[in-house]
C-alpha positions in Angstrom: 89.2 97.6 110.2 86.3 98.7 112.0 83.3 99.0 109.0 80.7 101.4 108.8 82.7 104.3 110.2 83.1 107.2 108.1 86.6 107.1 108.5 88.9 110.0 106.7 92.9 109.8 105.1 95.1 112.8 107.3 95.2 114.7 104.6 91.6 114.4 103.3 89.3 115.2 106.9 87.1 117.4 107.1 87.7 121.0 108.9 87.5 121.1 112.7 88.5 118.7 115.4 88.9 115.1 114.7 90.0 111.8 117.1 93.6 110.1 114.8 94.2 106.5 115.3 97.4 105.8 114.3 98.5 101.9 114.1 99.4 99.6 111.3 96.7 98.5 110.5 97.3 94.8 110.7 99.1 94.4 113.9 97.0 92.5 116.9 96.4 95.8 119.0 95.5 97.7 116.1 92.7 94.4 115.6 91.6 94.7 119.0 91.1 98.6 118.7 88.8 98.1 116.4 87.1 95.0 117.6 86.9 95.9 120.8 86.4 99.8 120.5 85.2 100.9 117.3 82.5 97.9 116.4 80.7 99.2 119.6 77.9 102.0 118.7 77.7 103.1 122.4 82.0 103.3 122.6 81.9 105.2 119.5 79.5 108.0 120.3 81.3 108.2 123.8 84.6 108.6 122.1 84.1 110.3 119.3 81.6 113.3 120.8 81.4 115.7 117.5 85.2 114.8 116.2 85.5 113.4 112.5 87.4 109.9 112.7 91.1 109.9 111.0 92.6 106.7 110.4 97.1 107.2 109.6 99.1 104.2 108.3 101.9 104.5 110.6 104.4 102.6 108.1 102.9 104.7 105.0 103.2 107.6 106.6 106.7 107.8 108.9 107.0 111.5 108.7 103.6 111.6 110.5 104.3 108.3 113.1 108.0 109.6 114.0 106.2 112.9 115.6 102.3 111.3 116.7 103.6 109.2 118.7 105.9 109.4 122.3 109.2 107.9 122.3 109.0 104.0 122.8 105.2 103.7 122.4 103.5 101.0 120.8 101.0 101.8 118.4 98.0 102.0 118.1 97.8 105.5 119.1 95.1 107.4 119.9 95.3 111.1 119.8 92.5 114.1 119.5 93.3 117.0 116.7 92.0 119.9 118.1 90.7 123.1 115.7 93.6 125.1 116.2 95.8 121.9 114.7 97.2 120.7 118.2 97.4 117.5 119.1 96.7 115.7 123.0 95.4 112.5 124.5 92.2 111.9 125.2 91.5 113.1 128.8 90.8 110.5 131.2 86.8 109.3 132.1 84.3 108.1 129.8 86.1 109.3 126.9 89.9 108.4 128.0 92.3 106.3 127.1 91.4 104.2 130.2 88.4 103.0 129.1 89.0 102.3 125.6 89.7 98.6 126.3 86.7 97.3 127.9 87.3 99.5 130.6 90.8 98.2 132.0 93.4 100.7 132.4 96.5 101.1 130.2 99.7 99.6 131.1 102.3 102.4 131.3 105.4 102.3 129.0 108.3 100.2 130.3 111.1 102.3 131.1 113.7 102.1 128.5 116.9 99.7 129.7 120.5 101.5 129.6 123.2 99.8 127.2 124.8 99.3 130.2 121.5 96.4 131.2 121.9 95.3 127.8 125.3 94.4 127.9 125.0 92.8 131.8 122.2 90.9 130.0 124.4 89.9 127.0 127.1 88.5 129.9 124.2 86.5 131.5 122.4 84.7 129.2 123.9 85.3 125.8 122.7 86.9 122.7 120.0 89.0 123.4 117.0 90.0 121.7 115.7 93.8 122.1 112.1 94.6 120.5 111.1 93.3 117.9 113.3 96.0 115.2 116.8 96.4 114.4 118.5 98.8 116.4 120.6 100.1 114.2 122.1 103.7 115.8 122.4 101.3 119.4 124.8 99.0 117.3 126.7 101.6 115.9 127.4 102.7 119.1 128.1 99.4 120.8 130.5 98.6 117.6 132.1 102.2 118.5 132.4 102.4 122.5 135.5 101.4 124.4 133.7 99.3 126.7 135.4 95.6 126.1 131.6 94.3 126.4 130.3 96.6 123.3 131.4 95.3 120.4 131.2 91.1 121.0 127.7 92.1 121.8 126.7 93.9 118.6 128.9 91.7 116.3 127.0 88.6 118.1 123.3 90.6 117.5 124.1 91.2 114.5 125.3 88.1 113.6 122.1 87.2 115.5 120.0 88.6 113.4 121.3 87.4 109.8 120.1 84.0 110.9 116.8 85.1 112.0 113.5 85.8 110.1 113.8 89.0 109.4 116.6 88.9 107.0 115.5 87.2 104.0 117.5 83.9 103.6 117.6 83.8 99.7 117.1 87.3 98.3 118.9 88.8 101.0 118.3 91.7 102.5 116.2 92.6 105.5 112.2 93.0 107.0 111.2 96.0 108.5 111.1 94.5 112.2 109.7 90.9 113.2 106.3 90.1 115.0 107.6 88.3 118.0 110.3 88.4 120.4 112.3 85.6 119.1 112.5 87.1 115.7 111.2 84.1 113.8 108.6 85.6 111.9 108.7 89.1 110.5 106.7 91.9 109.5 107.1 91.1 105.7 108.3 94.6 104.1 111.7 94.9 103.1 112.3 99.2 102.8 115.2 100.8 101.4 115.5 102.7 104.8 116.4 99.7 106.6 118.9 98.0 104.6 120.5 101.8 104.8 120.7 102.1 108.1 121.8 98.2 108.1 124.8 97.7 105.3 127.2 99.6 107.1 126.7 97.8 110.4 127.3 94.5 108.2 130.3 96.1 107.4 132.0 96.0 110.8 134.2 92.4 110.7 134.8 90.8 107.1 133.2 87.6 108.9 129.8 89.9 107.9 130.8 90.8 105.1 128.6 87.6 102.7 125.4 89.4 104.8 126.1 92.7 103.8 126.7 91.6 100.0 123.0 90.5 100.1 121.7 93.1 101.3 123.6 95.5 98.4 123.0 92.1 96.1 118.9 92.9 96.8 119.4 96.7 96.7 120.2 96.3 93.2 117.8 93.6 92.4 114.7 95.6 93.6 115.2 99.2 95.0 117.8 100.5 92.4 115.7 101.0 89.6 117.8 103.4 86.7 118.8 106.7 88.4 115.7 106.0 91.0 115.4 104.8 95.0 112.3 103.1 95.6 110.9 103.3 99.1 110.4 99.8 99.6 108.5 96.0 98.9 105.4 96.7 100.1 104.1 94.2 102.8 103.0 91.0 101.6 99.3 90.7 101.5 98.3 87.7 100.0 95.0 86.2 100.9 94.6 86.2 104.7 98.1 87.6 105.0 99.5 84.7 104.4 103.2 86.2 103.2 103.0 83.3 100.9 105.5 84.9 98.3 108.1 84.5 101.0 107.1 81.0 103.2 107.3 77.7 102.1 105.3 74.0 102.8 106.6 70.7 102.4 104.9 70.4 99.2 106.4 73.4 97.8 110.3 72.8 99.1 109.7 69.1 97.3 108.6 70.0 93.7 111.6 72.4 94.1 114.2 69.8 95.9 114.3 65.9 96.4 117.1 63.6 98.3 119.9 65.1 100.1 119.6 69.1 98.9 115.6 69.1 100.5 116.8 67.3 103.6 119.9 69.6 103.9 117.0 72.6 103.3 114.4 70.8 105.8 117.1 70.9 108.8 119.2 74.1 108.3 116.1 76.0 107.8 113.5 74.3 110.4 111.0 73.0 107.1 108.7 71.2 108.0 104.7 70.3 108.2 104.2 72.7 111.1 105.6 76.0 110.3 105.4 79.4 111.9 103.0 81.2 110.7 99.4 81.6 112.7 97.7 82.4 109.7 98.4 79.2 108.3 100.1 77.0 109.8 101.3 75.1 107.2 103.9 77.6 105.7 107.1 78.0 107.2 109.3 81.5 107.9 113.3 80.5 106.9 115.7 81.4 109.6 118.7 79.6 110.4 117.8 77.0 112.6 120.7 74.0 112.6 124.5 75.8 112.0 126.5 74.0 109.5 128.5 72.1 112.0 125.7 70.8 113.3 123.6 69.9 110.2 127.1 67.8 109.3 127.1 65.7 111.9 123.4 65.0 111.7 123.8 64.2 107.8 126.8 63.3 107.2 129.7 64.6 104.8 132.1 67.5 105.0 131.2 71.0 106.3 132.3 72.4 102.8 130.4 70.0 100.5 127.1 71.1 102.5 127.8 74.6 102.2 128.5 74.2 98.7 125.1 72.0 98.6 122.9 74.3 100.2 124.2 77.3 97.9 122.7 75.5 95.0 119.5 74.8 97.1 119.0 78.3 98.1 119.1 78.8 94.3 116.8 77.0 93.0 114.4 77.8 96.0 114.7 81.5 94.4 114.2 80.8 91.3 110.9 78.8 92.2 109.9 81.7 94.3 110.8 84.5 92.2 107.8 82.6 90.1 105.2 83.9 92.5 103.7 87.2 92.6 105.6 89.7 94.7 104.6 92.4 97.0 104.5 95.3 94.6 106.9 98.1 94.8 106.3 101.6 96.7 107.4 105.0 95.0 110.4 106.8 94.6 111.7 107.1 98.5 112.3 110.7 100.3 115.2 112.6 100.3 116.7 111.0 104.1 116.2 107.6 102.7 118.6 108.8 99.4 120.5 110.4 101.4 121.1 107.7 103.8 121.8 105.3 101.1 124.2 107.2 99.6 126.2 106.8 102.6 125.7 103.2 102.8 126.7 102.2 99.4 130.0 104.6 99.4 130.6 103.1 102.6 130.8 99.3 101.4 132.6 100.0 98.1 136.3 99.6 99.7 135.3 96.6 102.0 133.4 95.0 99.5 135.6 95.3 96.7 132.7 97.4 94.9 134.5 100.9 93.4 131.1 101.1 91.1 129.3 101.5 94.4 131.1 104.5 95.3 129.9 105.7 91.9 126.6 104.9 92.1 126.7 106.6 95.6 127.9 109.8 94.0 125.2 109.8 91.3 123.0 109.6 94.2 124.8 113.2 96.2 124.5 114.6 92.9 120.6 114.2 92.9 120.3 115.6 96.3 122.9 118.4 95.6 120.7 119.6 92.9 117.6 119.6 94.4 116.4 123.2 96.0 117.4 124.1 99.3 114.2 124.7 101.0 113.0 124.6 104.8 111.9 121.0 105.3 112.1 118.1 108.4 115.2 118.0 110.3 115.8 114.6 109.7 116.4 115.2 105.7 118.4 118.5 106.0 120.6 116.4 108.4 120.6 113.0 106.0 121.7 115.5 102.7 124.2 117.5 104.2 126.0 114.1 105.4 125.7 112.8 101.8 127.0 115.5 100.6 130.2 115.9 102.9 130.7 112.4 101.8 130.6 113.1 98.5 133.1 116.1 99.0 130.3 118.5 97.9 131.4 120.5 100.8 129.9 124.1 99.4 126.3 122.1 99.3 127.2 120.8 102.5 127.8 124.3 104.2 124.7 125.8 102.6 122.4 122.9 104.6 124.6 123.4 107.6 123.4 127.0 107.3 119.8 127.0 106.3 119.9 124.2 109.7 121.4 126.7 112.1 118.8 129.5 110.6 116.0 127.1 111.1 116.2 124.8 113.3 118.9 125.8 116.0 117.1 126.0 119.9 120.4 126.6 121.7 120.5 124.3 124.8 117.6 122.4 124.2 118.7 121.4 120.7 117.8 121.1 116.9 113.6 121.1 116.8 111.2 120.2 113.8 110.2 123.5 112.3 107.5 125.6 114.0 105.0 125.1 111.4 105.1 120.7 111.7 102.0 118.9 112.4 102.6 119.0 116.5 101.8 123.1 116.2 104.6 123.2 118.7 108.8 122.9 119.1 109.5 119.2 119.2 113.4 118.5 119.9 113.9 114.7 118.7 116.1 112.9 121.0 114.9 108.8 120.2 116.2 107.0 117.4 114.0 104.8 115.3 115.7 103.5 112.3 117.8 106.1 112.0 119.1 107.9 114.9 117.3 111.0 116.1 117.6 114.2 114.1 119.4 115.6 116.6 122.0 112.9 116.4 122.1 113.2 113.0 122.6 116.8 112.9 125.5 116.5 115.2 126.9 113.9 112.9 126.9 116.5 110.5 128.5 119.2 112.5 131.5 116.9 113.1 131.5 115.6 109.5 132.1 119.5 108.7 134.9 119.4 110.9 135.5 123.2 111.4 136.1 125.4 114.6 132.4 126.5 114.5 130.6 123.1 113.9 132.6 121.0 116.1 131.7 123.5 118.7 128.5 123.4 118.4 128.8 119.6 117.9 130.3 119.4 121.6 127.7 121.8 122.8 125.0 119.5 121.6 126.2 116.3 122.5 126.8 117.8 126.6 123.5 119.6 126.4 121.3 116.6 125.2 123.4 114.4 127.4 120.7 114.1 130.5 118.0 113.5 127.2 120.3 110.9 126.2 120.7 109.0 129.4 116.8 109.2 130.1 116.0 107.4 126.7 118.8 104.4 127.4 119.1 102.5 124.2 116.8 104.7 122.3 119.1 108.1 122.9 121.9 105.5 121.3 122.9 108.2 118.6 123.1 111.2 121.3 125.2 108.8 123.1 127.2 108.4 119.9 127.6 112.0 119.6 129.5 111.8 123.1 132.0 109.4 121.8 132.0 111.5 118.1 133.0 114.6 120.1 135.3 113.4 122.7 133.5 112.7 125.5 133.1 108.8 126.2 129.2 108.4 127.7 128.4 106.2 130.6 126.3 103.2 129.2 
């Protein structure tokens, strides 16, 4: 971070205008930002021009990143709070975003692709990678849509992605997003929102069924603590960012492993004195690199026996880790993520063989049931009243439906944020992120009522938002959803 500058929390700035950065802190253009931009005297006064300097934690602060920043941007951000609490871009010139990078202009977004590229794409060259984040609402809809292409796609990403580095191969469980394209190494933070929006996808063909009992198999390792959600593992920052709670060197895998198990380890999980990390490059990320076949014909011995074998080496690498300090644990999470996770865990009870699940996912819509019905963010009216259809806490249910439609209800250009958010004007979510967009979820909702009124305005929604929906390609993937939800089967 960019020292020297008196740089202020959101909620602690001073009165009057101010320039936000919003990033993550640790990612490579949030580094440059500040090397680049901010460590420059001249570049500062430029910028800056009278406004107090606000630094936001995109992954601290969601509720803040979900409406800061335009659909399929990459952070960081950089916005300019006016005194009357709006929000714009910095104006282009000596003060724009143009020439915040030595001068050399900004690269305009990349248009988002259509399912319909992603599954020509899928065709051509196999499993294929999009971002660096799950896309969770785009594989419920792939999983979903009559197309014969959609569902091999998402059960091959998905399967995909288990083997990769952002799902933790001995806890379980999975990382927020990874930090490259090939999604070897991840961003290490493993948050109760993603493995909600994950578990039921995991769900979709018993053949995904062993990832899905990780991920509730970590759930109630870590994030189930008594009656209480946590929000997540925070990330790992160990000295230099190192994520050495989760990597491994040769040194480490050998006073853990010797003969046959550490070779099995070494080759399934690419272990070896040049690992992945850029940090250090000793310490290597576990993904699935050699499949079991493969790894048997290279060592010898029956495809059983191995599995068996490296079931007791993933073992002991967990206890031997599980010895290390961990990331510490973030607070109780917010009512969506509760919400969302009550759905989850109900939904994996039957398939998993789990009936305490379903009970532990009614203790949960019991929570959320009692809690007052006040005006808050779309996106955790819409999480509860699912939960509590669900739960067949319909009355509850209703009431949010109600206090949604008083609120929040635009007519033909949607479900908006209420009047009073941080924007100081009507924002109409229509992108997923981890979740799909509020205005998805609310028409999840409406359909989950499943009366003459909601449905309705369910179909009314999905045909309204439908142009929205096609414009954001894999990103409007719960609108699209919607279409298929209420009848209508959308062109990918």
């Amino acid at each position: 971070m960019a020292s020297g500058l008196p740089w202020h929390t959101f909620e602690a700035r001073p009165p009057g205008p101010a320039l936000v950065v919003l990033g993550d802190g640790l990612g490579h253009a949030s580094l440059t930002l500040d090397t680049d931009v901010f460590d420059d005297p001249g570049r500062v006064a430029a910028l800056v021009a009278g406004r107090s300097l606000v630094r936001v934690d995109g992954e601290r602060r969601p509720d803040l990143e979900s409406r800061l920043v335009p659909a399929h941007s990459r952070w960081p951000v950089v916005l300019l709070l006016d005194s009357d609490g709006s929000f714009t871009a910095p104006p282009s010139g000596t003060r724009g975003l143009d020439h915040l990078f030595r001068g050399a202009s900004p690269s305009p977004a990349p248009p988002s692709p259509s399912v319909g590229t992603l599954l020509d794409k899928h065709a051509r060259i196999g499993v294929p990678t999009l971002g660096r984040a799950p896309q969770a609402p785009l594989f419920a809809l792939l999983l979903d849509h009559p197309d014969p292409r959609a569902r091999p796609t998402a059960l091959a990403m998905l399967m995909a992605m288990a083997k990769s580095g952002i799902r933790d191969q001995l806890d379980g469980g999975f990382h927020r997003a990874a930090s490259d394209e090939a999604w070897v190494v991840p961003c290490f933070e493993k948050r109760a929102i993603d493995q909600a929006a994950l578990l039921p996808l995991y769900l979709a063909d018993p053949s995904l069924y062993p990832i899905a009992r990780g991920i509730v198999g970590y759930l109630e390792r870590r994030l189930l603590v008594g009656d209480q959600v946590l929000l997540g593992e925070a990330a790992d920052l160990g000295p230099y960012d190192d994520a050495s709670h989760y990597t491994w060197t040769t040194s480490e895998l050998a006073a853990v492993l010797d003969g046959d198990l550490r070779h099995l380890a070494e080759r399934t999980y690419d272990i070896y004195p040049r690992g992945e990390l850029r940090s250090d490059p000793t310490r290597n990320v576990l993904f699935v690199a050699a499949e079991p076949a493969m790894v048997a014909h290279e060592l010898g011995g029956d495809i059983g026996d191995l599995a068996a074998m490296l079931d007791e080496a993933r073992q002991r690498m967990l206890i031997a880790r599980d010895r290390r300090p961990r990331p510490p644990l973030d607070g109780p999470a917010p009512a969506a993520v509760v919400a969302q996770l009550s759905l989850a865990l109900r939904a994996a009870a039957v398939p998993l063989g789990r009936p305490d699940l379903a009970e532990r996912a009614q203790q949960l819509a019991a929570q959320l049931a009692a809690q007052p019905d006040t005006p808050g963010w779309l996106v955790d009216q819409a999480s509860i009243g699912l939960a509590l259809v669900a739960a067949g806490l319909h009355d509850a249910a209703s009431q949010r439906v109600q206090r949604i439609l008083a609120d929040h209800d635009d007519g033909a250009l949607g479900f908006r944020d209420l009047p009073e958010s941080l924007l100081h004007q009507l924002h109409h979510p229509v992108a997923d992120r981890v979740l799909p967009s509020a205005n998805a979820l609310v028409g999840q909702l409406l359909v989950a009522l499943n009366t003459p009124t909601t449905l309705r305005r369910a179909q009314e929604l999905a045909r309204d938002l439908a142009p929205r929906a096609a414009q954001a390609g894999v990103h409007g993937a719960g609108l699209l959803h919607l279409q298929l939800l209420t009848g209508t089967i959308p062109d990918l």
